[in-house]
N, C-alpha and C positions, 0 to 999 in steps of 0.2 A: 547480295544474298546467294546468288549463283556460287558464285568462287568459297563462300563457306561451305554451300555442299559438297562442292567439290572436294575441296579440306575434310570434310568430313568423312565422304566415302573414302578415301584416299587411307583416312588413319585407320579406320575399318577394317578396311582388304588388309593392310599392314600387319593388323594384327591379328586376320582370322590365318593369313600365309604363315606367320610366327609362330601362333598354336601348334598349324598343320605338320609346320618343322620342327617342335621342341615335343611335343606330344607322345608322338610314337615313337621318338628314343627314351624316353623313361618308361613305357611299357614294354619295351622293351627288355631292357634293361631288369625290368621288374620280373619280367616273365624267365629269363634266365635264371635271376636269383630262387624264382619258384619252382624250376626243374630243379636245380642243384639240391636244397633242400627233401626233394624228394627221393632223389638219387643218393649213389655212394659220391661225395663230395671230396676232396682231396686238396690240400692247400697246404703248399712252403712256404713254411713259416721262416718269412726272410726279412721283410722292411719293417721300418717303425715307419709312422706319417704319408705313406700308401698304403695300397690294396697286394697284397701278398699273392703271386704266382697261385690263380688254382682252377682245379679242372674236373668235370665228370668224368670219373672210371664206368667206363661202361665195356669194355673189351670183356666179353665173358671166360678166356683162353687165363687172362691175367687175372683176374676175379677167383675165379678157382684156386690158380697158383698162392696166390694171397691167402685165400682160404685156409688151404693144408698148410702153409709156412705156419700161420696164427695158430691154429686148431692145434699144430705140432709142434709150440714151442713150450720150452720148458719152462715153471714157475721159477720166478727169484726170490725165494722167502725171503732175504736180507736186502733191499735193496736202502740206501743211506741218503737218499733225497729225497724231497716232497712230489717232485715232479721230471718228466724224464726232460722237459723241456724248460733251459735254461734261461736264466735274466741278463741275457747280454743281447749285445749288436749282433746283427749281421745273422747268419744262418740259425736257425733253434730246432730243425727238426722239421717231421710232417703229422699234420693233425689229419684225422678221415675221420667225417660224419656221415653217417648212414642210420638216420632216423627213423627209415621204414623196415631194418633189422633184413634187409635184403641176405640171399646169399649166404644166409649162417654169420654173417658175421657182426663183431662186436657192435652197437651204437655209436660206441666212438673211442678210436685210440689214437694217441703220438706214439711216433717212434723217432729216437735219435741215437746218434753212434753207440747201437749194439744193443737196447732197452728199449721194451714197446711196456708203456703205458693204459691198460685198459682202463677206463672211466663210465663206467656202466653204473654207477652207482655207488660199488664198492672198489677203492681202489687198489689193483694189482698188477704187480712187474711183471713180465715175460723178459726170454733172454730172445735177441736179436741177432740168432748166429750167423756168423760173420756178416751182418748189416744184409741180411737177404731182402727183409722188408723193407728198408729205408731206399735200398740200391734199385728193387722194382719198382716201386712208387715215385723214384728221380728219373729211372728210367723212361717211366710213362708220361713224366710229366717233357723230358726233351722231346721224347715221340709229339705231345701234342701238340710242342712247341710255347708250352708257355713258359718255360725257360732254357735260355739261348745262350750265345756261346760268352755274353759277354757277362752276362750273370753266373755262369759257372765260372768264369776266371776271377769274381769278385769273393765266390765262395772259398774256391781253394786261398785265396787269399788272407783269407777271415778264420781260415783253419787254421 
């Protein structure tokens, strides 16, 4: 009888130590996902079957910049695809969600080589002169290091 309790307590501790450890990495976890949604969200659109490079823009110097680029580009009444972000491998462009309409800017756009896609609803092309926005926003993203040197040598690759 002894040694069952002991068996007993033993699986216990075991598993209240295993909660302790698997617990507060998915609220973790959770809690990230819950800033970002709140925030301007920004993510490269790069892997199929992972989790795509992404990060809060929060720099308010580069927030602005962003700003005026978007607010200042010009319309593209003819634009000849459905979408600025393309059906293939490897690199598609960058999507930014900004849910809480921070900063003036759009809800949500992609931008890829030279075409910023707004999705507010009604969908309309902007011209992306000479990749100002795609080139800031890759920018920010090697700044915050969630893509590194060996993911940019996979992209220019893939170009």
């Amino acid at each position: 009888m002894a040694e069952l309790k002991k068996t007993l307590i033993f699986v216990v501790t075991c598993g209240l130590l295993l909660t302790a450890v698997l617990v507060p990495g998915v609220l973790c976890s959770d809690d990230i996902a819950l800033a970002q949604e709140k925030g301007i969200t920004v993510r490269v659109l790069l892997f199929s079957g992972r989790p795509d490079p992404t990060y809060e823009l929060g720099d308010s110097q580069v927030i602005e910049r962003l700003k005026a680029v978007v607010a200042g580009a010009k319309r593209l009444d003819s634009y000849d695809k459905e979408s600025v972000i393309p059906a293939n491998i490897g690199y598609k462009g960058i999507l930014v969600s900004n849910p809480e309409k921070r900063a003036g800017l759009p809800v949500r756009f992609a931008v890829y080589k030279g075409t910023i896609e707004l999705m507010d609803g009604q969908k309309r092309f902007l011209e992306d002169k000479g990749g100002a926005v795609e080139k800031m926003l890759m920018d920010e993203a090697i700044r915050k290091g969630v893509i590194d040197e060996v993911i940019l040598k996979r992209m220019k690759k893939d170009q």
